[in-house]
C-alpha positions as CSV (number, residue, x, y, z in Angstrom):
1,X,-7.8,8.8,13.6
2,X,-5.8,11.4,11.4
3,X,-3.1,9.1,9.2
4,X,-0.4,10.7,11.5
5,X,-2.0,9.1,14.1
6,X,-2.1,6.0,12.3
7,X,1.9,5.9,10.8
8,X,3.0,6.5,14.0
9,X,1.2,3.5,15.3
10,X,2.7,1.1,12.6
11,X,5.7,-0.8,12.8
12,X,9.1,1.0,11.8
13,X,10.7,0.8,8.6
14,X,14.2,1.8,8.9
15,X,15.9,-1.6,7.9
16,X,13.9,-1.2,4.7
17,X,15.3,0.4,1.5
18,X,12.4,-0.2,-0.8
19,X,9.3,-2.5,-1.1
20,X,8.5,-4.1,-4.8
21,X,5.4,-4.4,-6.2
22,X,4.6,-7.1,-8.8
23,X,1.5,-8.5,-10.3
24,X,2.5,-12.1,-11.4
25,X,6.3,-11.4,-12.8
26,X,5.6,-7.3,-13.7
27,X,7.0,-5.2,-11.6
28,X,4.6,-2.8,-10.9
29,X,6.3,-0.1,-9.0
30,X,9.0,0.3,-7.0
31,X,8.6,2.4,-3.7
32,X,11.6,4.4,-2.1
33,X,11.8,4.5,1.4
34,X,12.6,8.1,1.5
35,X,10.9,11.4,2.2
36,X,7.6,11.9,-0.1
37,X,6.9,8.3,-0.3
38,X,8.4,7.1,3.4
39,X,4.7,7.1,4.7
40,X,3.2,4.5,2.0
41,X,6.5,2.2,2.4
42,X,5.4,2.5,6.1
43,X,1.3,1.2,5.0
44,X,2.5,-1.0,2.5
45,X,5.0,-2.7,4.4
46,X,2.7,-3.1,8.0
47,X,0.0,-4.9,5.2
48,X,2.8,-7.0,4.2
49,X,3.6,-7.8,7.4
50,X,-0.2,-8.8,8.3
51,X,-1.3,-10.7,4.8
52,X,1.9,-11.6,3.4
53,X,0.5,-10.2,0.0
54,X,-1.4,-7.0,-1.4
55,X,-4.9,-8.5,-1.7
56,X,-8.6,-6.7,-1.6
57,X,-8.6,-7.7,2.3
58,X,-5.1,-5.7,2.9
59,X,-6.0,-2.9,-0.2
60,X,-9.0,-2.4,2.0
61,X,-7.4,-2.1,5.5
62,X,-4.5,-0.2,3.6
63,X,-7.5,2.7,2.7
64,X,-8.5,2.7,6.1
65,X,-5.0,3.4,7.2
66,X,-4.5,5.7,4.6
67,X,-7.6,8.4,6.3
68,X,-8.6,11.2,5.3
69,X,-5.9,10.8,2.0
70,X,-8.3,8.0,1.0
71,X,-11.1,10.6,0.3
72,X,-8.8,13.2,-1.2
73,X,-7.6,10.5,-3.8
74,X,-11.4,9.9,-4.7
75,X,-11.6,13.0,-5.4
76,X,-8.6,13.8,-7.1
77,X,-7.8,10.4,-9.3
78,X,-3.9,10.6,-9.7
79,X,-2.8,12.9,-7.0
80,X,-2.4,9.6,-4.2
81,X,-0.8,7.1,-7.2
82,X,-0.1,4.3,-3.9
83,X,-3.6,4.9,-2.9
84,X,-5.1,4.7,-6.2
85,X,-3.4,1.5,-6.6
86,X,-5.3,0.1,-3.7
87,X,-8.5,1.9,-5.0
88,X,-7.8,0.1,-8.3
89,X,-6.6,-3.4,-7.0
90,X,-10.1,-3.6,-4.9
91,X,-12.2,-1.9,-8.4
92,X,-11.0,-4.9,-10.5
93,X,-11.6,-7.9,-8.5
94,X,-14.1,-10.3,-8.9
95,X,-16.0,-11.8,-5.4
96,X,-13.0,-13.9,-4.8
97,X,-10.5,-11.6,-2.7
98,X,-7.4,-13.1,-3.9
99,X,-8.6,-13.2,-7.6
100,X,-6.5,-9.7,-7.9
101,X,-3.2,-9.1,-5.7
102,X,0.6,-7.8,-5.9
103,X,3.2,-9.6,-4.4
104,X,5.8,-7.9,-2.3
105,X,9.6,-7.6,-2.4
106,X,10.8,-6.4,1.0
107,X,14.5,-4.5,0.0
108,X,16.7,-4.1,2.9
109,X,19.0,-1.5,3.6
């Protein structure tokens, strides 16, 4: 599936200003529901919905929702900076999935 295909499958984000990243009590990023970045408020928010947290098990499902932007963010480090994140979050982990994650603040419009 093209990730089209997939946003349009996931639930809808229009109550939902912004989603906040943290790792422990850093905030990590902040992203803007709003054209540009609408589409990874839309991933991050669905693996929010489904594991409660940003962990290797939701980075990884979040790269398979992601598509085909997941290879062209291999291949061009820096271009997909919400991708990378997941790419990075799973990259740094030890064998314990929840050893690395980013807790979530859901913003509400």
């Amino acid at each position: 599936m093209q990730f089209s295909e997939i946003l349009a499958a996931l639930p809808t984000i229009d109550h939902v200003a912004a989603l906040e990243l943290f790792d422990g009590d850093t905030l990590v990023t902040r992203l803007e529901n709003k054209p540009g970045t609408a589409g990874s408020v839309r991933v991050y928010h669905a693996l929010l919905k489904k594991f409660g947290k940003i962990n290797v098990t939701a980075a990884t499902e979040g790269l398979a929702m992601y598509a085909e932007h997941t290879a062209d963010a291999r291949a061009f480090p820096g271009k997909h900076p919400n991708i990378d994140r997941l790419l990075t979050l799973i990259a740094s982990a030890s064998d314990d999935a929840d050893s690395q994650n980013l807790t979530v603040t859901l913003i509400t419009r």
